[in-house]
C-alpha positions in Angstrom: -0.4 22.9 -67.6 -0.9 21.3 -63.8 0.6 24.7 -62.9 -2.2 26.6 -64.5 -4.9 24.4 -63.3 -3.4 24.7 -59.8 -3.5 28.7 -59.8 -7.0 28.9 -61.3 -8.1 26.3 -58.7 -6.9 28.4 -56.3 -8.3 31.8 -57.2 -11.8 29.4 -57.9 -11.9 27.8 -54.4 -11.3 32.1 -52.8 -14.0 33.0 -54.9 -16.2 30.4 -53.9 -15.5 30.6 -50.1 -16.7 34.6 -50.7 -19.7 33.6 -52.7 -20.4 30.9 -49.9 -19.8 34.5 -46.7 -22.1 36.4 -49.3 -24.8 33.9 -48.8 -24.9 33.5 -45.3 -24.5 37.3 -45.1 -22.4 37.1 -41.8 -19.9 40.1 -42.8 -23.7 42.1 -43.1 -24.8 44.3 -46.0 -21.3 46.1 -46.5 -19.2 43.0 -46.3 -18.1 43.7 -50.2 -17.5 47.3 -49.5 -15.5 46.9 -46.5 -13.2 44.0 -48.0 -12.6 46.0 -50.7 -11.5 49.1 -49.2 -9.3 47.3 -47.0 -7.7 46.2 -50.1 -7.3 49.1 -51.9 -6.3 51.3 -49.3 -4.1 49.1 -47.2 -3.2 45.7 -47.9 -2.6 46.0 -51.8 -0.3 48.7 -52.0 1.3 47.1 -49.3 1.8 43.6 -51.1 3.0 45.8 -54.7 5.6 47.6 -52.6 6.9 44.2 -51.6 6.5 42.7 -54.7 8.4 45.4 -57.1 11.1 46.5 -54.3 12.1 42.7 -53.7 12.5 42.2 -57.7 15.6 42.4 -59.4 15.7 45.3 -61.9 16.9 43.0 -64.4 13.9 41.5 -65.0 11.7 43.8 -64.5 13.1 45.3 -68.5 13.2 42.9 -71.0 12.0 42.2 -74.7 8.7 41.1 -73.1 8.0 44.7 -72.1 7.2 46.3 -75.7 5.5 43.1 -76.8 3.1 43.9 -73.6 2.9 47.3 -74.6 1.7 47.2 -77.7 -0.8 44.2 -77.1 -2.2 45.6 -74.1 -2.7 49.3 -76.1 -3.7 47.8 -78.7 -7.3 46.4 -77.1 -7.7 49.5 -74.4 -8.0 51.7 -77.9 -10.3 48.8 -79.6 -12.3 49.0 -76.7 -12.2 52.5 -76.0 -13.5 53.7 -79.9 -16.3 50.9 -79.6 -17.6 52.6 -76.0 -17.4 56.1 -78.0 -19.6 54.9 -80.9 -22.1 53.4 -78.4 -21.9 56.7 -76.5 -21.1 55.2 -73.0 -19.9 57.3 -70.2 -16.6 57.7 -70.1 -15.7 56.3 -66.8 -17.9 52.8 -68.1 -15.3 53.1 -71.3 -12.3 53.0 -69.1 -13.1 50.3 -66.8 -14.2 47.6 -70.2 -11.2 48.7 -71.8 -8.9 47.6 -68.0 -11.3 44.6 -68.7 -9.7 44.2 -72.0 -6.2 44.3 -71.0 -5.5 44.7 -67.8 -4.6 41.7 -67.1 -4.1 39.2 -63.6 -0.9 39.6 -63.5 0.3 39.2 -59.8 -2.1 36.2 -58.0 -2.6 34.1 -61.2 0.0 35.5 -63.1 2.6 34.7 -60.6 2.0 30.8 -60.6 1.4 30.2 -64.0 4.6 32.1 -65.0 6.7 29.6 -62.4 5.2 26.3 -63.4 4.4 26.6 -67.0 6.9 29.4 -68.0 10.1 28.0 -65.6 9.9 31.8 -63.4 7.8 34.0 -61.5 10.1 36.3 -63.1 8.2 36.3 -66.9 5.2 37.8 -64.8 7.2 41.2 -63.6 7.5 42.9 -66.8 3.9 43.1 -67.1 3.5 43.8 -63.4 5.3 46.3 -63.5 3.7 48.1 -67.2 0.2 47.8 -65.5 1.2 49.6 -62.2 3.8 52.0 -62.8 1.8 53.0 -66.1 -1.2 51.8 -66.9 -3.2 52.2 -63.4 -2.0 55.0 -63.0 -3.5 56.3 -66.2 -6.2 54.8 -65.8 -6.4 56.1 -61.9 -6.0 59.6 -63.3 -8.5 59.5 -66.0 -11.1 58.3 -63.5 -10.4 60.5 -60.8 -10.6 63.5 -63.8 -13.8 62.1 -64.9 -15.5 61.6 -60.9 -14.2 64.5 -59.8 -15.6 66.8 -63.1 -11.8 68.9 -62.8 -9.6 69.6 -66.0 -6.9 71.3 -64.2 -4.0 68.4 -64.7 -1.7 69.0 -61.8 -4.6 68.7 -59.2 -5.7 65.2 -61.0 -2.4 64.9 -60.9 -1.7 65.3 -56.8 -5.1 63.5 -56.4 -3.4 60.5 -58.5 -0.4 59.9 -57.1 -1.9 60.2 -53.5 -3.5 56.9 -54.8 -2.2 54.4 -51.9 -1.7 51.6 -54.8 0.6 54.0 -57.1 2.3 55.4 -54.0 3.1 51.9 -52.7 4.3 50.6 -56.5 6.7 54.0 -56.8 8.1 52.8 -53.5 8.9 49.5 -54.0 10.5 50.4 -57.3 12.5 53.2 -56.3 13.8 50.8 -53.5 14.7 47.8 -56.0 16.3 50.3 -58.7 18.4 52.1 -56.0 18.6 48.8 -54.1 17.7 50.6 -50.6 18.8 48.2 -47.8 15.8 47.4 -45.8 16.2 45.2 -43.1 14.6 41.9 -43.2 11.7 43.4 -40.7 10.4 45.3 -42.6 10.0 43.0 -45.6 8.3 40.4 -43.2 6.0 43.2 -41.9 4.7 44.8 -45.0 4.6 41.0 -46.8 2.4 40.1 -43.9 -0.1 42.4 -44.1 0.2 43.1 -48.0 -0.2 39.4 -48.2 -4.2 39.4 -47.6 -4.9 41.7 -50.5 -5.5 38.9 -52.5 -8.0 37.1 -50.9 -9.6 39.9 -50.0 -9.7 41.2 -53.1 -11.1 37.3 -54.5 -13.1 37.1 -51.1 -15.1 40.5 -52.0 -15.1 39.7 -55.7 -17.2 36.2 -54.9 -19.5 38.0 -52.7 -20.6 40.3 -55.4 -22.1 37.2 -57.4 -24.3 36.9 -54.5 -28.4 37.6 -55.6 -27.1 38.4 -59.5 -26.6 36.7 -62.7 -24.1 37.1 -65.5 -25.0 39.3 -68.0 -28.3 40.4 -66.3 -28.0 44.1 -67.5 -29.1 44.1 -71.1 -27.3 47.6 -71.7 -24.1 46.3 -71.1 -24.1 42.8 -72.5 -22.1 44.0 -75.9 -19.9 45.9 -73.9 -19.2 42.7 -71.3 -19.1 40.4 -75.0 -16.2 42.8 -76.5 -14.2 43.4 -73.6 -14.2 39.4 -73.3 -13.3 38.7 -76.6 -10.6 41.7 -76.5 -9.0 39.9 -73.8 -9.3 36.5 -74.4 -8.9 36.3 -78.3 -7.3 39.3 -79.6 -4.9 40.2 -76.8 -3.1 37.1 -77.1 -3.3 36.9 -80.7 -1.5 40.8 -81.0 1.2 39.8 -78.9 2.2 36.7 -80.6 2.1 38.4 -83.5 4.6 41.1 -82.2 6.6 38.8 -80.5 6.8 36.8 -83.9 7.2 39.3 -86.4 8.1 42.7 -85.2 10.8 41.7 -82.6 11.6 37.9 -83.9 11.7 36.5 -80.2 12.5 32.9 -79.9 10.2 30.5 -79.2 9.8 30.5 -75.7 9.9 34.2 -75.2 6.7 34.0 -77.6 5.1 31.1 -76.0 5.9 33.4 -72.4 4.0 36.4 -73.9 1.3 34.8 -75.0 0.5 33.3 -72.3 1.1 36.2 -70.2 -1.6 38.1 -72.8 -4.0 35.5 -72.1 -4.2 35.4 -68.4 -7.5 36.4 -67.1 -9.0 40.4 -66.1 -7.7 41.3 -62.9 -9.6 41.7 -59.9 -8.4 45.2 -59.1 -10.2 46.3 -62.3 -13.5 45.4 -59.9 -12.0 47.5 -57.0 -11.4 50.3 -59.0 -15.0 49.8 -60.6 -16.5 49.7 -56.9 -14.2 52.6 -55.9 -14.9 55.0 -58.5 -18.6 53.7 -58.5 -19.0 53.0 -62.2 -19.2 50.0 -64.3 -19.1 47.5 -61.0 -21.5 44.8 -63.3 -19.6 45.2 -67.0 -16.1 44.2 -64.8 -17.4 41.5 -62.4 -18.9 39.5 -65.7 -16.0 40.2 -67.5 -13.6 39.1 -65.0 -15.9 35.9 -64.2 -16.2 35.3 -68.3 -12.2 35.5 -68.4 -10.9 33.5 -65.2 -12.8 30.6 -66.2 -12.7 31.1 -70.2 -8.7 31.2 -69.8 -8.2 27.9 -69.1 -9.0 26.7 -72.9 -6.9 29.7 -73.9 -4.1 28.7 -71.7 -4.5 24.8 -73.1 -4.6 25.7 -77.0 -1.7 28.1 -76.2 0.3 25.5 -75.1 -1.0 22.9 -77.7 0.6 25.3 -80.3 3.4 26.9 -78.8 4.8 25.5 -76.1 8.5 23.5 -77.0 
């Protein structure tokens, strides 16, 4: 449990510092913009490369995969048939339902996984569903939707020139064909790839800058649902797999639940921002989730952990 508080009093003290920059408005009025581009474009795909083609393939397929699978599916669709009754566009429906189960995975995921699951390694299964598949689904149906085109294999070439897909098919063709790469090169891309993160929670904590959660009336149920999705039912659905569809032992279901109930990620924002649509229904949901985890995480651990 220090472990948890530790990583969420990290990511709290980078959002502050951004929140703090926004105020005094030294990075001027595209500060947000800028961070986040050089994020998206350079520094995360970068850091995934590194990430997935340092990981051992082992771990990156085990019995926590399906269990993250269905949970994760199982909220995008919830999500996804409430935006269709309430007849929101579709781009809005795809970033609540990434605010739903997409979760933080890599810069809270990471240290909760080592000090309250015994290894970073727990959090790669999940990484590696949410990059390899899920973003870049998610990536395709945006770019379809922005860019008005049905013709699949040009949404298709527009996707996977996406800088974050092309650096996570790297770095996992490099770990499963276990490419040599000299030490250099780790150190340099690692270095750079390295700043996504607080970048990504630098330009996150300006955007609370001059706004207040829930503000937009339209989107409050939206912003509610997604919350709840993730926080309450996510976890929930992959416990219940874990328990009774695949029988995991005890700690492999304490792991996934807690994996489930880690907070929205913060590149559910950037892809918001990039694709200019539903920029206020992920920044409260991500805010409502990093700080409504932590009771999540404790009651988790209350009742599962060994």
């Amino acid at each position: 449990m220090v472990g948890a508080l530790s990583g969420f009093a990290v990511v709290g003290f980078a959002i502050l510092v951004g929140f703090i920059t926004g105020r005094t408005g030294i990075l001027g009025d595209n500060g947000r913009e800028v961070l986040s581009k050089l994020a998206f474009y350079v520094c995360s795909p970068l850091l995934l490369f590194t990430i997935l083609g340092s990981a051992d393939v082992a771990t990156l397929f085990t019995d926590l995969l399906p269990v993250s699978v269905i949970a994760s599916a199982a909220v995008f669709l919830v999500f996804i048939a409430f935006a269709v009754l309430r007849r929101q566009p579709f781009g809005t429906a795809i970033i609540g339902a990434l605010g739903a189960g997409y979760v933080n995975a890599n810069n809270i995921g990471i240290p909760i996984a080592t000090f309250m699951l015994g290894g970073a390694a727990y959090a790669a299964p999940v990484i590696l569903l949410q990059l390899i598949f899920w973003a870049p689904l998610a990536l395709l149906s945006l770019d379809a939707w922005k860019s008005g085109s049905l013709k699949i294999h040009q949404t298709l070439l527009r996707t996977f020139r996406n800088p974050i897909i092309v650096g996570s098919l790297l770095g996992l063709l490099v770990a499963i064909f276990r490419v040599p790469l000299p030490q250099l090169v780790w150190d340099a891309t690692g270095l750079v790839g390295h700043a996504a993160v607080p970048l990504l929670l630098l330009a996150f904590g300006i955007s609370l800058n001059g706004t207040k959660i829930m503000q937009d009336k339209a989107e409050r149920a939206s912003i509610v649902v997604s919350s709840a999705l993730k926080l309450v039912a996510m976890p929930v659905i992959a416990w219940a797999a874990a328990t009774y569809l695949f029988h995991l032992d005890s700690h492999a279901i304490y792991a996934v639940t807690v994996l489930a109930a880690l907070p929205t990620a913060q590149n559910v924002y950037n892809y918001a921002t990039e694709y200019g649509t539903g920029q206020l229904l992920s920044r409260d949901v991500i805010f409502i989730t990093t700080f409504g985890a932590i009771p999540v995480l404790f009651a988790g651990t209350l009742l599962l952990a060994a």
